[in-house]
N, C-alpha and C positions, 0 to 999 in steps of 0.2 A: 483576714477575718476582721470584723467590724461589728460593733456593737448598732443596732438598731435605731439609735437614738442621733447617729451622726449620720442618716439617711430619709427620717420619719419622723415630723412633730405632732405631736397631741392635738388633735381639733374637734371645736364644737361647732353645730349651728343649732345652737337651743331655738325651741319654740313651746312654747303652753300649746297644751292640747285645748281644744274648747269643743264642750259638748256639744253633738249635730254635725261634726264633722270627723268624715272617715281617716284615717293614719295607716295606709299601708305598712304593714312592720317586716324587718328585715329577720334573720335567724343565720345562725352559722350551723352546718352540719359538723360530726365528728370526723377527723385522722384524715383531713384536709380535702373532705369533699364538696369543701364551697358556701357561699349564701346561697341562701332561699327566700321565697317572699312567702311569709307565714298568711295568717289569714288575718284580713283590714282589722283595726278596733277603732271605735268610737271617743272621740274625745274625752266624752264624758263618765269612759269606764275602765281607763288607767289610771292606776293609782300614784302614776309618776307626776312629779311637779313641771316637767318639763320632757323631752323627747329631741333627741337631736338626727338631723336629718342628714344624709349620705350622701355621697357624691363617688360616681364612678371613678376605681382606681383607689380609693378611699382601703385601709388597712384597718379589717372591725373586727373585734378578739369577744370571745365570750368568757369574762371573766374567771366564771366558775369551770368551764372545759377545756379553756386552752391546755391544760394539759391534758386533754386526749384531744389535740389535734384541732378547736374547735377557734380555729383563725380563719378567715380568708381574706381575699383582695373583692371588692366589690365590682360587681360587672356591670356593664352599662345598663341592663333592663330592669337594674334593682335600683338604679340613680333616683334620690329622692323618696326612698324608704324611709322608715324611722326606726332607733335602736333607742332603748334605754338606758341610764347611766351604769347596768350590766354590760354593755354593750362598747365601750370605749375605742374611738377612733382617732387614727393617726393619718394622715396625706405624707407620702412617699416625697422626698426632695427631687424631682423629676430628674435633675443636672446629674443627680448621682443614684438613683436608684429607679430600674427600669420595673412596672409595677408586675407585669407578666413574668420577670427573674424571681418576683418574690412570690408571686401566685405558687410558681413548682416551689420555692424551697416549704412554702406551708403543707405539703403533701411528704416530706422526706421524717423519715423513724428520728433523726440528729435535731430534729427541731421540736422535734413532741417531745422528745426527752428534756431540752433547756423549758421549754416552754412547764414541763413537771416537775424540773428541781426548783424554777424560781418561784412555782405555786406554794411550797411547801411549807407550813406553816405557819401559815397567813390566818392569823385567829382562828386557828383552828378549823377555818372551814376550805382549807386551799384554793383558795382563790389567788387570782394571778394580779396584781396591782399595775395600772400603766407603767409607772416608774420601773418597775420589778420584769416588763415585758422589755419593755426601748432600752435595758440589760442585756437582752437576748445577743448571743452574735452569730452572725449569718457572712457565708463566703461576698465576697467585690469585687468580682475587676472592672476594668475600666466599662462604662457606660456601652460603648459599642461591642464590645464583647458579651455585656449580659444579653443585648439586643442579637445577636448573633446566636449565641447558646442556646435563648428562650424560642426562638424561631424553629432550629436545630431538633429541641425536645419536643414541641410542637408535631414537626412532620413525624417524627418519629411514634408521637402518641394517638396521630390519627390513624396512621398504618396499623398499628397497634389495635385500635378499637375497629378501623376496617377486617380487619383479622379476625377477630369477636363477632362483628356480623356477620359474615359469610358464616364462619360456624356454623351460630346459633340459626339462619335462614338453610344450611343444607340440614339440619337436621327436621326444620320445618314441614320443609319440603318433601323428603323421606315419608314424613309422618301423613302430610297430605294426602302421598302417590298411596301410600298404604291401605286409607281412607276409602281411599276413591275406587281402589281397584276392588276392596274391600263389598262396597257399594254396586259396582256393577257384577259381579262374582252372586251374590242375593238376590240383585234381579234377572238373574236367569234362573233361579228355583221357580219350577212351575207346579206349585201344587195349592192345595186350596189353602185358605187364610185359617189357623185354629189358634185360642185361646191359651195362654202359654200353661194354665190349669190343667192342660192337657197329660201336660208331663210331670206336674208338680206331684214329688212326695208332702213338702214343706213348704212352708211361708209366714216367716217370724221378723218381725220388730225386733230390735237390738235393748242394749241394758238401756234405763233411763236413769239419767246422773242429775245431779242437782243437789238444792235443798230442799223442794217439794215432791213427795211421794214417790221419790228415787230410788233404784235397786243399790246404786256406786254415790258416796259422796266424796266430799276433796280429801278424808280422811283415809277412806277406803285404798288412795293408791299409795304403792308405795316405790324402792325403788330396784326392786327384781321381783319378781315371781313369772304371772303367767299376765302375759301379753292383752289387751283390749284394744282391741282395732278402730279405728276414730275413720270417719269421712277421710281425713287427710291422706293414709296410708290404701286407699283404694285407689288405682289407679286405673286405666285401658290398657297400661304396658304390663300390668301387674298387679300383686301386693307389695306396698314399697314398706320398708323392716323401718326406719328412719322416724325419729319421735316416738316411738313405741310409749304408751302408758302400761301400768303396774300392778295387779292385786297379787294380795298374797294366796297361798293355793288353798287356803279351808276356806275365803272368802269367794275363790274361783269353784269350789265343788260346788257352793247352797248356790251358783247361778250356772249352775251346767244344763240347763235348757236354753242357754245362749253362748253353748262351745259349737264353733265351726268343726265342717267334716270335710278332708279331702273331696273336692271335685264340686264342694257347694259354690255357689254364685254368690257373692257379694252384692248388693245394686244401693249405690246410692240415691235414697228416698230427697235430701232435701240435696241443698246447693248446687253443685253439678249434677241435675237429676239425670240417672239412667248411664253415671260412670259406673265401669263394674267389672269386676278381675273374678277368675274363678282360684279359687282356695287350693295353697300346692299344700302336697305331704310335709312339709317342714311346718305347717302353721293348724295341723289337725289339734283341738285341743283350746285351741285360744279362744278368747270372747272377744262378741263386737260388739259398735253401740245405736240409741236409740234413730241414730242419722242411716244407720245402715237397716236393708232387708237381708236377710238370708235367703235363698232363693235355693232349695233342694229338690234336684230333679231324679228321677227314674234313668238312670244313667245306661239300662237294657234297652231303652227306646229311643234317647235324643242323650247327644254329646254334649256338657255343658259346654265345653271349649265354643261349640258351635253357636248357640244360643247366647251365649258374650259377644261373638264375631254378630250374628244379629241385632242384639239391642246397640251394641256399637254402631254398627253402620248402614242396620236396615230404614229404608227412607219407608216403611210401611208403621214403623216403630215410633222413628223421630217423630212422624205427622201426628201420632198418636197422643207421644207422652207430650209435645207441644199444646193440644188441644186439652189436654186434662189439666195441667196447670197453668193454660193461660185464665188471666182476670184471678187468680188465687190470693188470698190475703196474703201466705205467706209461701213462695215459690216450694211446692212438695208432693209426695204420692203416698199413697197406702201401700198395705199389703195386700187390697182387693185389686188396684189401677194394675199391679203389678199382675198379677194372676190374670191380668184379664189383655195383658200386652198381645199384640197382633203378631206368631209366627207362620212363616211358610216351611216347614220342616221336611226334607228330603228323604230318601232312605240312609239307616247308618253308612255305608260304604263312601254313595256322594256326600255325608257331613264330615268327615273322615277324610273325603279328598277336600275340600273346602278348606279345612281347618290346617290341613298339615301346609298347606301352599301360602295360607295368610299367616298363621304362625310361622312359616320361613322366613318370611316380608320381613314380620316383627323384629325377630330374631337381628335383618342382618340392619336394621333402624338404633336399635338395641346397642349393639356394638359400634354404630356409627357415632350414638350419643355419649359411648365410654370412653372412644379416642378423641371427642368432643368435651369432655370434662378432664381427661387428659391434657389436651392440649392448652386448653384453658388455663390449667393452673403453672403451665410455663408461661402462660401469654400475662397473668398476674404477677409476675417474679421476673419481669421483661420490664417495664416500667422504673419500678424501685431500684432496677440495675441501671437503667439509663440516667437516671435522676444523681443517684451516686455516684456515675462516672462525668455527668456532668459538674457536682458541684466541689470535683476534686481537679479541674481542669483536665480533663482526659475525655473530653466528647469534642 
């Protein structure tokens, strides 16, 4: 172990900034995930007296975060950035310190920790001082060994992130075939085109929140009662429970013309317009809001399940709701566009076989995505063991 300071000196390259001319600026993210190049500023609209300029390999600390982690090694596409005197850099002694050995140890729990005791107390605002960093001590062995190790954790970190994409691309792809089969499954309904009004009990706008002429304001929520469903928790797979918002239930009764009912259709009006999950028995009772419609069907004539699997994947729908909000100020629908959606609606039995075969699909995507978040979180706890076994000599 070696103190930082017998491997890394302090370096500047001042320069004044002058107004008319752009300054690429560098940034470090938090718990060792790197620089980034922030967005250019103008010379003449920093308030620094001067601005010192990076060099690939270059060791740039963010004062105020390196205790959570907010170090890194500069990479060559960010060479020629500029950091401010928050910003302090140090150049690695290349003879003894290999710059990619020191890239991982800014990523290990043992270093955020030094990096937050030697913050502490620093005029009260913990801040990390250079002198109080090039303190820090970090594992050494000899030069060809870091070069060896750092190589080592390398292969190992791309296998790693290769592992993460496949995942994340079979789950893609699941969802795709799902899609698609989804899509041709609708275009063999052969019946005539009718207005989804057809079937409508219901067709309501969600609460409207705000400070202007709002049913909910920021006051209104709290942190149990009964549930308000947000854009976010609608999904195509679902309703997802995740972020739930809060009112209290005498606040929830004076808006009970905006309580969802089993088997209602949710449809997202603005953002992802025409996302939309139909309402399970666990969520009968909650409210939703002004980003959502309600969409309550005659559940004796048409399946909602069905008419979800349509606005999902009917290309008679897609063409539709694309046309109603192209050229829009602001990308959205009513509750008239909605009503007025293009279905081909079959008899119950054939909606009933449609539904049960595509909801199977879902189903087994569903489970794909759960041993995909499973594995996930060993594939995160895969790294930070490698990183540990390497900088105890045992990789």
């Amino acid at each position: 172990m070696v103190q930082i300071r017998e491997v890394a000196v302090p370096i500047e390259r001042p320069e004044t900034p002058m107004p008319g001319q752009t300054y690429r600026q560098i940034g470090v993210r938090l718990w060792g995930q790197g620089a980034y190049e922030r967005e250019p500023i103008d010379g003449g609209q920093t308030r620094y007296a001067t601005l010192s300029r990076v060099k690939a390999d270059d060791i740039i600390v963010n004062k105020i975060w390196a205790r959570n982690g907010s170090v890194a090694v500069v990479p060559a596409v960010l060479a020629g950035c500029f950091g401010s005197g928050e910003f302090p850099t140090f150049a690695p002694i290349k003879e003894k310190l290999y710059p990619r050995w020191f890239h991982w140890i800014t990523k290990t729990s043992d270093f955020w920790q030094q990096c937050d005791e030697k913050s502490q107390g620093t005029s009260g605002k913990n801040r990390i001082r250079p002198e109080q960093f090039l303190s820090v001590e970090i594992p050494l062995p000899p030069l060809a060994e870091q070069q060896r190790i750092a190589a080592r954790i390398e292969e190992l970190a791309r296998r790693v992130e290769e592992a993460r994409g496949l995942r994340r691309e079979a789950v893609e792809e699941a969802e795709a075939l799902v899609n698609v089969t989804a899509r041709q499954l609708l275009a063999e309904v052969d019946t005539p085109i009718f207005e989804l009004r057809e079937w409508l009990d219901e067709n309501r706008n969600g609460i409207q929140t705000g400070p202007f002429g709002a049913q909910l304001g920021a006051d209104d929520f709290v942190e149990s009662g009964v549930p308000v469903v947000t854009i976010g928790n609608v999904q195509h797979s679902g309703l997802m429970t995740g972020n739930l918002k809060y009112v209290a239930p005498e606040k929830a009764q004076s808006l009970k013309r905006f309580q969802m009912k089993q088997g209602d259709l949710l449809f997202a009006r603005m953002g992802t317009v025409g996302r939309s999950c139909v309402v399970p028995a666990s969520a009968e009772g909650w409210l939703y809001n002004y980003h959502i419609i309600r969409v309550a069907l005659d559940s004796s004539r048409v399946e909602p399940r069905y008419i979800h699997w349509a606005i999902r994947a009917s290309a008679d729908t897609e063409n539709y709701l694309a046309e109603k909000i192209r050229g829009a100020t602001r990308q959205g629908v009513n509750s008239d566009i909605v009503g007025s959606l293009p279905c081909r609606v079959p008899t119950i039995p054939e909606q009933r076989r449609i539904v049960a075969y595509l909801d199977g699909l879902q189903a087994r995507v569903d489970e794909l995505r759960r041993l995909q978040a499973e594995t996930q979180g060993e594939l995160d706890a895969l790294l930070p063991s490698v990183l540990a076994k390497a900088f105890a000599g045992e990789l």
